[in-house]
C-alpha positions as CSV (number, residue, x, y, z in Angstrom):
1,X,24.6,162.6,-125.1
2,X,27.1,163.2,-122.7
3,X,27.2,166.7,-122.1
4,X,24.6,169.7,-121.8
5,X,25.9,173.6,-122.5
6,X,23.0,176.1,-121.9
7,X,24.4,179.0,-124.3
8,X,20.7,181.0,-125.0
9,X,21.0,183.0,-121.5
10,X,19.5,186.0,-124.1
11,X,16.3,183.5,-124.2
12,X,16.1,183.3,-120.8
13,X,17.8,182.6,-117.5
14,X,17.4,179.8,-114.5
15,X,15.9,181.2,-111.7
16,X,18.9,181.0,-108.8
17,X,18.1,178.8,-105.8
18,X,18.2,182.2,-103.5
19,X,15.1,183.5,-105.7
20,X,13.5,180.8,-105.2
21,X,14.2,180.4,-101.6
22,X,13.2,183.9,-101.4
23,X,9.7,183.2,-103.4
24,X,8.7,179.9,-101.9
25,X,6.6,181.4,-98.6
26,X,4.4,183.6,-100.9
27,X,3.2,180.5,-102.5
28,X,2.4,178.9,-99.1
29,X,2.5,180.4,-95.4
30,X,2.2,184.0,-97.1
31,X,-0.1,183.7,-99.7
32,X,-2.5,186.9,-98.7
33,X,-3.7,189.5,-101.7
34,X,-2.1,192.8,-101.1
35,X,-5.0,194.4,-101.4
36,X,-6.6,192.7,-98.3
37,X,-6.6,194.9,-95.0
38,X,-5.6,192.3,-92.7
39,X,-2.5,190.9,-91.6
40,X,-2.5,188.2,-94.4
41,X,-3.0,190.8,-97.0
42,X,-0.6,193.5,-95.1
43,X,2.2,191.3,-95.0
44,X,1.7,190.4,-99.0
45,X,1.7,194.6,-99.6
46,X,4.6,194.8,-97.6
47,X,6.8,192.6,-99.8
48,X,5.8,194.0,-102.8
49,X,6.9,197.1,-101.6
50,X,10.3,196.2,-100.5
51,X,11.0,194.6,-104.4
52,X,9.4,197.6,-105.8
53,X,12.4,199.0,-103.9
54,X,15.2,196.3,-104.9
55,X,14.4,197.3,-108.8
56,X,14.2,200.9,-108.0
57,X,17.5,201.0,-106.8
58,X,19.1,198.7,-109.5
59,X,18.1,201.0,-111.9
60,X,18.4,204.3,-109.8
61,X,14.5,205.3,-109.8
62,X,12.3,206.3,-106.9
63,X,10.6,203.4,-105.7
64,X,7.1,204.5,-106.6
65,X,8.2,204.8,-110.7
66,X,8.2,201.2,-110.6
67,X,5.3,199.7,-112.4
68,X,4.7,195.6,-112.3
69,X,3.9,193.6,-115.5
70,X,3.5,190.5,-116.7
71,X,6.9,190.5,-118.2
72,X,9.1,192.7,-121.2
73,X,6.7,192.2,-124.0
74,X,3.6,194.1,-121.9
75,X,5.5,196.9,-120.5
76,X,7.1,197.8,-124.2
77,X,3.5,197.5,-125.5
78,X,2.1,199.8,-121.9
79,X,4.8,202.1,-122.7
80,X,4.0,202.6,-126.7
81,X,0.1,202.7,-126.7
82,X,-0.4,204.5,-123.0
83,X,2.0,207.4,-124.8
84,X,0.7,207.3,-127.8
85,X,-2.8,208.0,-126.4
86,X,-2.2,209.9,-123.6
87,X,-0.6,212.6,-126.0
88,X,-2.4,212.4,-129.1
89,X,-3.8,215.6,-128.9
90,X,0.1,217.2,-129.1
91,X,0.7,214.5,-132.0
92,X,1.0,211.1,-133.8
93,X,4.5,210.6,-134.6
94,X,6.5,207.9,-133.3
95,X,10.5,207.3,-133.8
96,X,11.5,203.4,-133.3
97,X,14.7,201.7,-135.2
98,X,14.7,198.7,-137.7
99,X,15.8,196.7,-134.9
100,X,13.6,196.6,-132.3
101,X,12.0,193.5,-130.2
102,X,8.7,192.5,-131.9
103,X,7.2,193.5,-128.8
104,X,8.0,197.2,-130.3
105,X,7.8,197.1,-134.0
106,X,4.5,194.9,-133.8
107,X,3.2,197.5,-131.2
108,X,4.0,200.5,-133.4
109,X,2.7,198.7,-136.4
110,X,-0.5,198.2,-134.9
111,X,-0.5,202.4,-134.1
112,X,0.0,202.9,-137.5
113,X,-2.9,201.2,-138.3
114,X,-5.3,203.5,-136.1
115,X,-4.1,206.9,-136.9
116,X,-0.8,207.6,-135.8
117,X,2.9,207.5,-138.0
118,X,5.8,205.5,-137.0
119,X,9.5,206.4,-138.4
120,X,11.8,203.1,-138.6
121,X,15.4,204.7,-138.2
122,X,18.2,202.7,-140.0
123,X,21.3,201.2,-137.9
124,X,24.2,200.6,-139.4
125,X,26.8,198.1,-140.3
126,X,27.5,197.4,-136.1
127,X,23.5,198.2,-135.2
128,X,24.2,201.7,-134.2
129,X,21.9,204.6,-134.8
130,X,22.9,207.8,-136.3
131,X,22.2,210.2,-133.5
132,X,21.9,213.0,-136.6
133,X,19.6,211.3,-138.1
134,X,17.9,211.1,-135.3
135,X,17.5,214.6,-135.0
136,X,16.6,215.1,-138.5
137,X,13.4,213.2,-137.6
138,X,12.0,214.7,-135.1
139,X,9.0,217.2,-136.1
140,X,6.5,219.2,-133.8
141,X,4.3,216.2,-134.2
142,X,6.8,213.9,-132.2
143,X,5.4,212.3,-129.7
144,X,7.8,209.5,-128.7
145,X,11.0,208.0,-129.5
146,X,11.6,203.9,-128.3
147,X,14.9,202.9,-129.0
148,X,16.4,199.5,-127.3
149,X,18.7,200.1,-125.0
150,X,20.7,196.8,-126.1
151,X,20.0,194.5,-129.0
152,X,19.0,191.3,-127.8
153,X,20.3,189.6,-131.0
154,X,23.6,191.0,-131.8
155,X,24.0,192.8,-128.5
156,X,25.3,196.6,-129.8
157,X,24.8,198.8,-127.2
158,X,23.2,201.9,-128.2
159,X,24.4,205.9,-127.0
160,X,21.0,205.8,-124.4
161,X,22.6,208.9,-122.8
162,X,22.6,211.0,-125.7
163,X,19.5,209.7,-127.5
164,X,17.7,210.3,-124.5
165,X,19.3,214.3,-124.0
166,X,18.3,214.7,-127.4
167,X,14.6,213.6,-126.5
168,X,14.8,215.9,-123.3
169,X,15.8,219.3,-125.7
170,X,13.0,218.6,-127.9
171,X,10.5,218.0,-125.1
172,X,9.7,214.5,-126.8
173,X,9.1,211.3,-124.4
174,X,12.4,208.9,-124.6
175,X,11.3,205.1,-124.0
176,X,14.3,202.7,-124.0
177,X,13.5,198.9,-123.7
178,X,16.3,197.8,-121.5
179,X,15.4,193.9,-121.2
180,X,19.0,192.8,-122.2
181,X,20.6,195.3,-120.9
182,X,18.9,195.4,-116.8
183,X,21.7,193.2,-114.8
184,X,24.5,193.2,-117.6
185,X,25.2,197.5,-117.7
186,X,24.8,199.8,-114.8
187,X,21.7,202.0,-115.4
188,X,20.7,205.3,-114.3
189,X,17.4,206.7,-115.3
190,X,18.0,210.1,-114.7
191,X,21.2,210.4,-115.6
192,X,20.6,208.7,-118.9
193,X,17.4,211.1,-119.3
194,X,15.2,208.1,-119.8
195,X,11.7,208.7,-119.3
196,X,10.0,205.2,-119.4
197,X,12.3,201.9,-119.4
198,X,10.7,198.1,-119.7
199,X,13.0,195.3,-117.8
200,X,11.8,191.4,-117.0
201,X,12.7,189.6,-114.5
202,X,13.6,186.1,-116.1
203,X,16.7,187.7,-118.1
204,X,18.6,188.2,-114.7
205,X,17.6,185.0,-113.2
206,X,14.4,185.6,-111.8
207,X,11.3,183.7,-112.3
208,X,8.9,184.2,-115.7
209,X,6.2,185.8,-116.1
210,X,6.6,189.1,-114.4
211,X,8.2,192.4,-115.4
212,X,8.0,196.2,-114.3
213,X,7.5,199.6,-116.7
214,X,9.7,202.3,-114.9
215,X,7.8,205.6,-115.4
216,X,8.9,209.1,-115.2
217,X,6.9,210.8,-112.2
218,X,4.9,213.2,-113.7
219,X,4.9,212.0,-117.4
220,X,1.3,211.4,-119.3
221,X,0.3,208.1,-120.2
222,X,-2.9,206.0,-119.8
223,X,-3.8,203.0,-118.1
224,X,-3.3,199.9,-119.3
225,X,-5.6,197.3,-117.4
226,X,-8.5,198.7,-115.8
227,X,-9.9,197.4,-113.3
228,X,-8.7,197.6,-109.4
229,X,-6.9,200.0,-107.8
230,X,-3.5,197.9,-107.7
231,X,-0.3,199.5,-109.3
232,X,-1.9,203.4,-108.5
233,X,-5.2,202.4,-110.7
234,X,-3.0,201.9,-113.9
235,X,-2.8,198.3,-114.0
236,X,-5.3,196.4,-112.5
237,X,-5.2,192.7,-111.3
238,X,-4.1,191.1,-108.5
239,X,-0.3,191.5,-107.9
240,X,1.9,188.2,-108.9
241,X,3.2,188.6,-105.1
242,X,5.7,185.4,-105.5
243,X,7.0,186.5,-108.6
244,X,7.6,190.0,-108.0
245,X,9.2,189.0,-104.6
246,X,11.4,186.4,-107.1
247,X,12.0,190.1,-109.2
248,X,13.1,192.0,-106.5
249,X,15.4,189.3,-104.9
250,X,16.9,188.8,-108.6
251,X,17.3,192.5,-108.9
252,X,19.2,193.1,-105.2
253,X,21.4,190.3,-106.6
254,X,22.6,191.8,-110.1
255,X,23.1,194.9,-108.4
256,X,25.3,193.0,-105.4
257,X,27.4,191.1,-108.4
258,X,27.4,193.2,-111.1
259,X,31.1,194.1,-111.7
260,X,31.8,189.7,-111.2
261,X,28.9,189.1,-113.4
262,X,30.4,191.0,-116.4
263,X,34.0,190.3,-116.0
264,X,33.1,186.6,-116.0
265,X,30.8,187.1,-118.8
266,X,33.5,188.9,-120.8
267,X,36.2,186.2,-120.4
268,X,34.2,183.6,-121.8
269,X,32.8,185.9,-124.5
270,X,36.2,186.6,-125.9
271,X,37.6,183.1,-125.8
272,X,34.1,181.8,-127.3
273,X,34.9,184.3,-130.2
274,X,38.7,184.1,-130.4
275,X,38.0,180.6,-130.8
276,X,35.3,180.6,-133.4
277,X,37.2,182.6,-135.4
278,X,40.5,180.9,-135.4
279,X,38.8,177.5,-136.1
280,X,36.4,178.2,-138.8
281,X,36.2,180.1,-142.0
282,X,34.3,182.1,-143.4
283,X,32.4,183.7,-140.0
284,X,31.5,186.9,-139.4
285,X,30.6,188.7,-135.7
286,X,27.7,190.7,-135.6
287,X,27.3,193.6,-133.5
288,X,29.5,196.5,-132.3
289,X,33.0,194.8,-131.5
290,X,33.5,197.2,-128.4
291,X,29.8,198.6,-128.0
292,X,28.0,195.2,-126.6
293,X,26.8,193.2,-124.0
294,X,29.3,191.3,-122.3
295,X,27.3,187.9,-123.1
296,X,26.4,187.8,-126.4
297,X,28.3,186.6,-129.9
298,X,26.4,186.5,-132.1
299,X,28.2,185.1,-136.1
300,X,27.0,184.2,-138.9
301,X,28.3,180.7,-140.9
302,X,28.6,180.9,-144.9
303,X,27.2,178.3,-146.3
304,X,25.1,176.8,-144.5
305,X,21.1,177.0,-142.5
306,X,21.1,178.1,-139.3
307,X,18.3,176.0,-138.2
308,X,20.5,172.9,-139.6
309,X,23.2,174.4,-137.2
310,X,21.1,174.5,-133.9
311,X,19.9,171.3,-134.5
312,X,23.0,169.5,-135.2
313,X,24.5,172.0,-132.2
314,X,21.6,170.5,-130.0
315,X,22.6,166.5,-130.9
316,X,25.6,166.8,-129.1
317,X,23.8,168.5,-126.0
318,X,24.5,172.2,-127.2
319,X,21.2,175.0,-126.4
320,X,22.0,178.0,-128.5
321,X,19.8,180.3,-130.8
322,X,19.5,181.8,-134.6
323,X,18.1,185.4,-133.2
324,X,15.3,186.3,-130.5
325,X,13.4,183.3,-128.9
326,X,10.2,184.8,-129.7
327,X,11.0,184.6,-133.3
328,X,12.8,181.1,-133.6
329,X,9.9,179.7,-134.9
330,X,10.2,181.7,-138.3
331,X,11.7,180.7,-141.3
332,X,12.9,184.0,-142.2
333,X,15.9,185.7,-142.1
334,X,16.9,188.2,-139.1
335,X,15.0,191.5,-139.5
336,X,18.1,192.8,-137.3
337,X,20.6,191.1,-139.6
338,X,18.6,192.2,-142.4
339,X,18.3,195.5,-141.3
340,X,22.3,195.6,-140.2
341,X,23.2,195.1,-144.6
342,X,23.5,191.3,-144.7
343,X,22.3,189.4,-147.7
344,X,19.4,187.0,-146.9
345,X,21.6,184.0,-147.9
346,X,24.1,184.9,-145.3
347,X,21.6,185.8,-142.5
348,X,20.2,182.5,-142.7
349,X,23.6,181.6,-141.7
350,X,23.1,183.3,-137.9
351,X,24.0,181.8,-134.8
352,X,23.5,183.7,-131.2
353,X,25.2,181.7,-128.6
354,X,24.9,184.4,-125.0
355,X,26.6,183.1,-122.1
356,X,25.7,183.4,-117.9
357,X,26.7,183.1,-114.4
358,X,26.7,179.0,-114.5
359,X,28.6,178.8,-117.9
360,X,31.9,177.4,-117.2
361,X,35.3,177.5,-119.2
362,X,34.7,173.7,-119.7
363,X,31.7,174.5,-121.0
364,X,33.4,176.9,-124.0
365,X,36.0,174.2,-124.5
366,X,33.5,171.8,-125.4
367,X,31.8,173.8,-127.5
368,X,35.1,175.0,-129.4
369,X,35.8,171.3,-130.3
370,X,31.6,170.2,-131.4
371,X,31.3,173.2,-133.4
372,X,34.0,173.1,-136.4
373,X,33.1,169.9,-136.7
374,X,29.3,170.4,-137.5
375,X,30.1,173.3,-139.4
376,X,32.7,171.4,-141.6
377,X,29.9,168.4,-142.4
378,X,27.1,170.8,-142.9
379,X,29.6,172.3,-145.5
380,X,30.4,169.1,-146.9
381,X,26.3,169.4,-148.0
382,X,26.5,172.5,-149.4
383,X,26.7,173.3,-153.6
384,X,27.8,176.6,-152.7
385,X,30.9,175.4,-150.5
386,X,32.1,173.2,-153.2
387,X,32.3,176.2,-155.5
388,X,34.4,178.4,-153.0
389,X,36.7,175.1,-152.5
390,X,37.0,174.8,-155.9
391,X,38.1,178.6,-156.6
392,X,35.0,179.3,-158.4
393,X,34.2,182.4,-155.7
């Protein structure tokens, strides 16, 4: 193997040498527990306080919205049940989309099992909601609506803004998980009327393992782990100090180099796809052509498995992805590409490849000359190919 292309930055992210530069003394020197009243513990409170700051301002917040998690997946599943809960005596209804993390459908799924009713709006042909729609299903029993605010497979970007003045006139709670979107769109709570907002730090570069829940000051919901008094008594445990330091060193960065980040991001994305499309046939692009993350392409390949694809893409040194990382283990189909009008042949045809900060132009060039190549053998294997060279379509 004499090359290796990292092209799953949707999976995850390296954590940049000033994060980790920046971390490195709370393991050692400044390892005190911020709950301590001495100077070990006052200095560890301290810097958790100055991140809590770094994300608030990325995301335009007041510092003491910001709410540490364990990562993404914990604060969409805070967010869902400590609403849901917390207001059940106004209602049970909840308004989610067909393509949502796991992290949310799974977490509704499980509320619709104990009581309450979850509404799974359609997207459509790009993976945009219908704002009308929308509308039409809200009742007075309405408790919440969580809608993404990017799609971590095909990357449409949804209208946050207006979903969430919707939410505002009908006095329901707007939650928007914003993992993909946190360091690759400029975000302002308030002026995009969100109410709650879950972000991670290891999609922008920061380390695993710890995330934040933004909450509206003075909206209802219950604790999520009881126990101690850290994070104002709503989640309890002993602060991941290093991490969130890593967090809040990640987050000053993408707010220092966002404008570079995306233009870079952009560049490649459109030569990756202009590419792709003018060396194989039959592809499609999934997602909003205008309306998406400046990383992600996201196609799908007639004719052939996916999973053949990233393993044939991961011989010659190429990372990339069929969908969400948390699902790559599955041998089904897309529920976003599903859920977008595929057929199920087709969808098990997907291929994300998202690009970063340390992919290069080299790096595109080398995977515009491995992949027609694989694609063309795997085709060679396939019944179905034979027929479409053969005119029998």
């Amino acid at each position: 193997m004499n090359r290796r292309v990292y092209l799953d930055y949707a999976a995850t992210t390296p954590t940049k040498k000033d994060v980790l530069d920046e971390m490195y003394p709370y393991f050692t020197e400044k390892f005190g527990n911020p709950s301590s009243i001495y100077s070990f513990g006052r200095e560890a409170k301290q810097a958790v306080d100055v991140s809590r700051e770094k994300i608030a301002k990325l995301i335009g917040s007041k510092q003491e919205e910001v709410y540490f998690t364990a990562g993404g997946s914990e604060a969409d599943n805070w967010a869902i049940k400590g609403i849901a809960y917390a207001n059940k005596d106004k209602g049970n209804h909840i308004i989610t989309t067909k393509i949502e993390h796991h992290a949310v459908l799974h977490t509704c799924a499980y509320l619709e099992k104990n009581g309450f009713d979850v509404t799974y709006l359609d997207v459509d042909q790009d993976g945009l909601i219908d704002l009308e729609v929308l509308k039409n299903a809200i009742t007075d029993k309405t408790i919440l609506i969580s809608i993404m605010f990017a799609n971590n497979e095909v990357g449409t970007i949804e209208p946050i803004k207006e979903i969430g003045q919707i939410a505002k006139e009908k006095g329901v709670i707007f939650h928007t998980d914003a993992v993909q979107a946190l360091g690759n769109v400029e975000i302002d709570v308030n002026a995009l009327n969100i109410d709650l907002m879950s972000v991670s730090s290891h999609k922008i570069y920061g380390p695993k393992g710890i995330g934040a829940l933004y909450i509206r000051k003075g909206v209802k919901i219950h604790s999520f782990v009881h126990g101690g008094a850290q994070e104002k008594r709503r989640r309890a445990g002993t602060e991941n100090v290093a991490g969130i330091v890593g967090f809040g060193k990640a987050a000053a960065l993408a707010m220092e180099n966002l404008d570079t980040h995306v233009n870079h991001l952009e560049i490649l994305r459109e030569k990756l796809i202009k590419g792709i499309m003018e060396k194989v046939d039959y592809v499609r692009l999934n997602g909003h052509p205008e309306k998406r993350l400046a990383g992600n392409v996201n196609m799908v390949f007639e004719f052939i498995e996916g999973e053949s694809l990233l393993l044939s893409l991961d011989l010659v040194g190429i990372a990339a992805s069929s969908g969400s990382a948390c699902t790559s283990g599955s041998l089904d189909p897309s529920h976003v590409l599903m859920a977008i009008g595929l057929p199920h042949e087709i969808a098990h045809g997907s291929l994300r490849l998202t690009v970063g900060d340390f992919t290069t132009e080299e790096d595109i060039d080398y995977v515009l000359e491995q992949l027609p190549i694989i694609v063309d053998r795997l085709r060679q294997m396939s019944p179905l190919y034979e027929k479409v060279k053969g005119g029998q379509k």
